[in-house]
N, C-alpha and C positions, 0 to 999 in steps of 0.2 A: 538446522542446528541452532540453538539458543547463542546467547553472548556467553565468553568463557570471561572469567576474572583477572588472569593474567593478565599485565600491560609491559609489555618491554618495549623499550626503547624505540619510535618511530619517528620518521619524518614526513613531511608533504609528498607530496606526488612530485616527482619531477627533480629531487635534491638526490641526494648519494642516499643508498640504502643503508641502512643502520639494525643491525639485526642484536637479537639475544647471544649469549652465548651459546645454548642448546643448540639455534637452527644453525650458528655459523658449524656447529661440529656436524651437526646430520648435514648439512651439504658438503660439509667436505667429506663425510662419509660416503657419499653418494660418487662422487667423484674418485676413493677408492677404489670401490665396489666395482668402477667399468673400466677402469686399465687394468685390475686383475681378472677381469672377464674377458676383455675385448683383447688381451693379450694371447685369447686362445678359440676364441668362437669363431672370428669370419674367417679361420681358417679348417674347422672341423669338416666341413664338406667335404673341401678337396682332401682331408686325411680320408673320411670315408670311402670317397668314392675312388680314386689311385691307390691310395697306401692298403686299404684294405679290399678294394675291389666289389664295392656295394654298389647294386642295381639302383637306378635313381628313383626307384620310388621307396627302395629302401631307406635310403639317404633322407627323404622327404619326412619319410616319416619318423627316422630318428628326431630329425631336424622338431618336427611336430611334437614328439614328447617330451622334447627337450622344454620347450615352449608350456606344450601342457601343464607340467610335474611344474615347473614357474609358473605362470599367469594361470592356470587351472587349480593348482590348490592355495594361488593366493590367500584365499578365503580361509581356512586351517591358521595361516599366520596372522591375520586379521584379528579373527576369535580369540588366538592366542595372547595378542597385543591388548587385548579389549580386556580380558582377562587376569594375566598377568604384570602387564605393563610392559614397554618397549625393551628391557636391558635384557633380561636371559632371553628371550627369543630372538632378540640382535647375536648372541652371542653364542646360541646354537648355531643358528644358519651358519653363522662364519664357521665354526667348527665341522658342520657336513659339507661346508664350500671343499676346505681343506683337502679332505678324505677325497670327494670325489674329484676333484683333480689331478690328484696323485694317482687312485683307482686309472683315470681315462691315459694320462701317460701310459702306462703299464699294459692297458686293453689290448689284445691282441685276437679276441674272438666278438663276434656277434654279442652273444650276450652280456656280457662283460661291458661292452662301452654302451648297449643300453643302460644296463644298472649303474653305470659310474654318472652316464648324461642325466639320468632321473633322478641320481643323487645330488647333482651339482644343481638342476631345476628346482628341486624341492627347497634344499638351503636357500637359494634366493625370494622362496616362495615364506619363510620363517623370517627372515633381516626384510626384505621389499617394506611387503606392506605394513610394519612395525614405523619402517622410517617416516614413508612417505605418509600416513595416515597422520605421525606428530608433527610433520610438516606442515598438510593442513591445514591444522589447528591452529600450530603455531601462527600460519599465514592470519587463520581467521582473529586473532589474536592480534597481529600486527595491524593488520585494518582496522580492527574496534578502536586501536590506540592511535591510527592517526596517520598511519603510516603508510596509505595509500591502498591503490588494488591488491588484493592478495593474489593476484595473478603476477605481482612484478616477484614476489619471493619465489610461487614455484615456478618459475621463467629463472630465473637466478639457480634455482634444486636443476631444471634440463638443461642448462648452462654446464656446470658443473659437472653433470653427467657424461656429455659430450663432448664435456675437456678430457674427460679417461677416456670416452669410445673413441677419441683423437688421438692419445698416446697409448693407448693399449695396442691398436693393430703395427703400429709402429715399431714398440717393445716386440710383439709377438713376430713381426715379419722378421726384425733382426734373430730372433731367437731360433725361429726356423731355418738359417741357415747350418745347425747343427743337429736338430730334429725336433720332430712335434711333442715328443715326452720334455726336453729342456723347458718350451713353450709352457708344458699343465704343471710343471714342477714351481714355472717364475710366478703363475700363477698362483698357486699355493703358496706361495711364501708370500706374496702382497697380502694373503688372508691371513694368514698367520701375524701378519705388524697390526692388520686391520684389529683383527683379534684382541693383541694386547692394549693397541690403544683406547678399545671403547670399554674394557675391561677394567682400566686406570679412567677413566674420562667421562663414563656415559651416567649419568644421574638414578640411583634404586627410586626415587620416586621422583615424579616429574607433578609439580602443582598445578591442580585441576583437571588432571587427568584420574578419574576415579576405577576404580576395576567393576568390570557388568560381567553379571552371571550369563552364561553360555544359552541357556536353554530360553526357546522364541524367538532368537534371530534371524533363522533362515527366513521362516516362516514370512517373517514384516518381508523381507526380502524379494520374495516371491512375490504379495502381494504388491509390491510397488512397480506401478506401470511408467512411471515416468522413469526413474532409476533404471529398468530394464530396457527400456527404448535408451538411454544413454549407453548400457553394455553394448549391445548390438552394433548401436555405429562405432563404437570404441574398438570392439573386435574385430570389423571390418580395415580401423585404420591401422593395427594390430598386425592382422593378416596381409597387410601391403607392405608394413616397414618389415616383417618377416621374410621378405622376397630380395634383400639383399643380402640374404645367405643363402638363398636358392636359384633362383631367375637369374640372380645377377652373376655370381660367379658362372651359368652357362652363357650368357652372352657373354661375358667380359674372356673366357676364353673362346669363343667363336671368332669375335674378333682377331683378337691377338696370337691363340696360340697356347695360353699361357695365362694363370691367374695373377701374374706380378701386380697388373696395375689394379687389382683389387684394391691393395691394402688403401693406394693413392686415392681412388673415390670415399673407401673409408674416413679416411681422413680430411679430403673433400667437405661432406658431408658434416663429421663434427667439427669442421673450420666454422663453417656456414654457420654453426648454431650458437659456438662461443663469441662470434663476432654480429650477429644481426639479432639473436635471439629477443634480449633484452626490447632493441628499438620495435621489434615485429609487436613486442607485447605492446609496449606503449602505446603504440599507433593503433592495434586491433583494441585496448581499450578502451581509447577516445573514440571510437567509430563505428564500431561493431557490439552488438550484444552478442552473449557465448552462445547462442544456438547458431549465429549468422557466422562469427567465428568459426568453427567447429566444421559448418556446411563447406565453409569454404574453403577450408584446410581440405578436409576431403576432396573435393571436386579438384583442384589442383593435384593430387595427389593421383587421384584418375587420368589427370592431363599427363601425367609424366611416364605410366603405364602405357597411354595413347603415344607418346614420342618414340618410344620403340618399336610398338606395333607395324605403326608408319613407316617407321624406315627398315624394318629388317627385310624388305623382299626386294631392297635396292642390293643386299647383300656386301655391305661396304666391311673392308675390315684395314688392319692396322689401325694408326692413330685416329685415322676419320671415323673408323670404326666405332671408337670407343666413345664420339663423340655423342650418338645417342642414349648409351649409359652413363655419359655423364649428366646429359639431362634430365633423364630419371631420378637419377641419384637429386639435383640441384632441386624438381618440384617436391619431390617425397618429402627433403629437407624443410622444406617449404611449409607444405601442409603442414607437417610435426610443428612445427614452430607456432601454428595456427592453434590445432590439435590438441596435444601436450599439454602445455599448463590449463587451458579451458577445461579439462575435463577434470583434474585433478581437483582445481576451483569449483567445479560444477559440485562434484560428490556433499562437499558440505552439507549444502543447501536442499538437499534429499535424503539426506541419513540423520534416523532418529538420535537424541540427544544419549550420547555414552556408545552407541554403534559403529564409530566412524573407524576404526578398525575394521570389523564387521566390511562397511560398505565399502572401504579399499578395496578389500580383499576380494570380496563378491566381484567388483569391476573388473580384474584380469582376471578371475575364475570364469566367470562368462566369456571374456574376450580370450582366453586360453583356449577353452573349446571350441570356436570358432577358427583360432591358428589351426589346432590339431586338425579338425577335419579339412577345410583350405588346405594347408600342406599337401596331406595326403593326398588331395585332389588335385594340385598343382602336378607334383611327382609325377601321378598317373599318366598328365596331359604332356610331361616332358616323355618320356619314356615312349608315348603311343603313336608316335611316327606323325603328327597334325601339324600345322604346316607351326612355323616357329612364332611367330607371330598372334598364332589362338590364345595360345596363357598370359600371355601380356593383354590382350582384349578381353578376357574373359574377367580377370583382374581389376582391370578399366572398370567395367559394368560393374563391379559387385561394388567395389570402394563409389561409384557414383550414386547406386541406387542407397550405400546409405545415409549419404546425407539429405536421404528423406526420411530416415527411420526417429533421427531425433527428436525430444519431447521437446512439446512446444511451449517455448518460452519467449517473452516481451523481447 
């Protein structure tokens, strides 16, 4: 990606970050978007699988569409952003977030919370990668001007994000004390304010972002081998942070009984990211180049998959129980914090000039399909009687083998 023109406001590496007013609204956008999310996700499982009574590989595979219909047609929002510019496809999504969360409250058959989950997927697959794509930019934008790695802005965007995936399960667990529809309703109303404010706030044209015709995009897409070997290990890292609405609520009631201490590891987890994230950046950018980053977020992420494996045939439960899920939870953490900003930073640097919508989108389009099928396969391996311990090792090996798939970089 060329130099863009824009220069907002930077500083040296190492001083307080100083940002435009655009990117301070997209991350605090960002940080909407997952308390009203996360105020109803890590607990969808167990609605499915008790409240409705779905087989667990049916569950899997909602779980997987859900995924899909988000990070599988990223790519649709992408094109859309590249084309139209970020405000009305910010402000669609928000608008089918709405719909399908009220639809999911309400669901009470099979098909129905399909269509409502793949409604609520798809909206975020229309706002996503609109945001995160001007993010980028903006990132690459604050670097040109001076203002350090652009890995510290989108380390600041998963910050953010992790501050809502922190108080969303929190929201959502108080809310379920009166039932899971309250839960998709509070939901729906966080998108409804989100709504209004980017409605009043969000900029009709954003300078230096030009609109690219639609047609030959895929195509460069396709033919880019180093970009595709980045989907791949993305999807794989994808497919592991996905298993803390699968894998984990079945150990976490193995242990216990009970999914209470869900929410707590939730929260765990986006503790971890709002508080270390930042320093994880700094320190993997003075020391690591993003392919070594990235490897190694991964392989840590393996390790935390391996922490369970290991211990489930001790069969430990209550609080000690839990304490191997909480070490999952801690490396998974870990890696993401590795993970996450490197790859968003990476995209740049291999997407052609006016594409970068486009190549958001493409990145969890590829890494969607990957969840979908994974899931599925997960499911299968819960469901088919093998000892407890294989899908956490099978998990291991996939997210290990692919921190060999990424492209090779200095």
């Amino acid at each position: 990606m060329t130099a863009l023109s824009t220069n907002p406001r930077g500083e040296a590496p190492g001083r307080r970050i100083r940002l435009s007013p655009l990117l301070r609204l997209l991350i605090l956008t960002q940080l909407a978007f997952n308390v009203g999310f996360f105020a109803v996700l890590p607990f969808l499982s167990a609605h499915l699988g008790q409240a409705m009574g779905m087989a667990g590989w049916l569950v899997g595979l909602v779980l997987g569409l859900r995924t899909f219909s988000q990070q599988g047609l990223f790519v649709v929002g992408g094109v859309l952003a590249d084309r139209y510019g970020i405000r009305p496809v910010v402000l669609a999504g928000c608008a089918l977030r709405i719909g399908g969360f009220v639809w999911l409250g309400y669901a009470g058959r099979t098909w129905a919370v399909v269509c409502a989950v793949l409604l609520i997927g798809f909206a975020a697959a229309l706002f996503s990668p609109a945001v995160e794509s001007e993010v980028a930019r903006q990132a690459v934008v604050w670097e040109e001007g001076g203002g350090g790695p652009r890995t510290r802005v989108l380390a600041l965007f998963t910050v953010a994000g992790q501050a809502g995936a922190f108080v969303g399960p929190l929201l959502g667990a108080s809310l379920l004390a009166v039932d899971f529809r309250t839960a998709c309703l509070a939901g729906a109303g966080i998108f409804v304010l989100v709504f209004a404010g980017h409605a009043r706030l969000l900029p009709q044209h954003i300078p230096g972002r030009d609109r690219t015709p639609v047609r030959g995009g895929l195509r460069l897409v396709v033919r880019n081998r180093p970009f595709l070997a980045l989907c791949c290990a993305y999807g794989a890292y994808l497919l592991a942070y996905n298993q803390l609405y699968l894998v984990l609520p079945e150990e976490v009631r193995r242990a216990t009984g009970s999914q209470t201490a869900l929410a707590w590891l939730f929260a765990l987890s986006s503790l971890l990211v709002v508080t270390a994230q930042l320093p994880v950046t700094r320190w993997a950018g003075e020391r690591l180049a993003m392919r070594r980053s990235m490897a190694a977020g991964l392989l840590i992420v393996a390790a935390g998959f391996g922490v369970v494996a290991v211990a489930l045939p001790a069969g430990w439960t209550g609080a000690v129980g839990l304490v191997p899920a909480a070490g999952f939870v801690v490396l998974l953490t870990l890696g993401q914090m590795l993970v996450a900003p490197v790859a968003r930073a990476w995209v740049p640097d291999l997407a052609e000039e006016g594409r970068l919508g486009l190549y958001t989108g493409a990145l969890s389009s590829v890494s969607g399909l990957i969840v979908l099928l994974g899931s599925s396969a997960t499911g299968t391996l819960l469901d088919a009687g093998a000892p407890p311990q294989v899908p956490w090792l099978v998990l291991a090996s996939v997210t290990a083998v692919a921190a060999g798939l990424l492209p090779r970089r200095p």
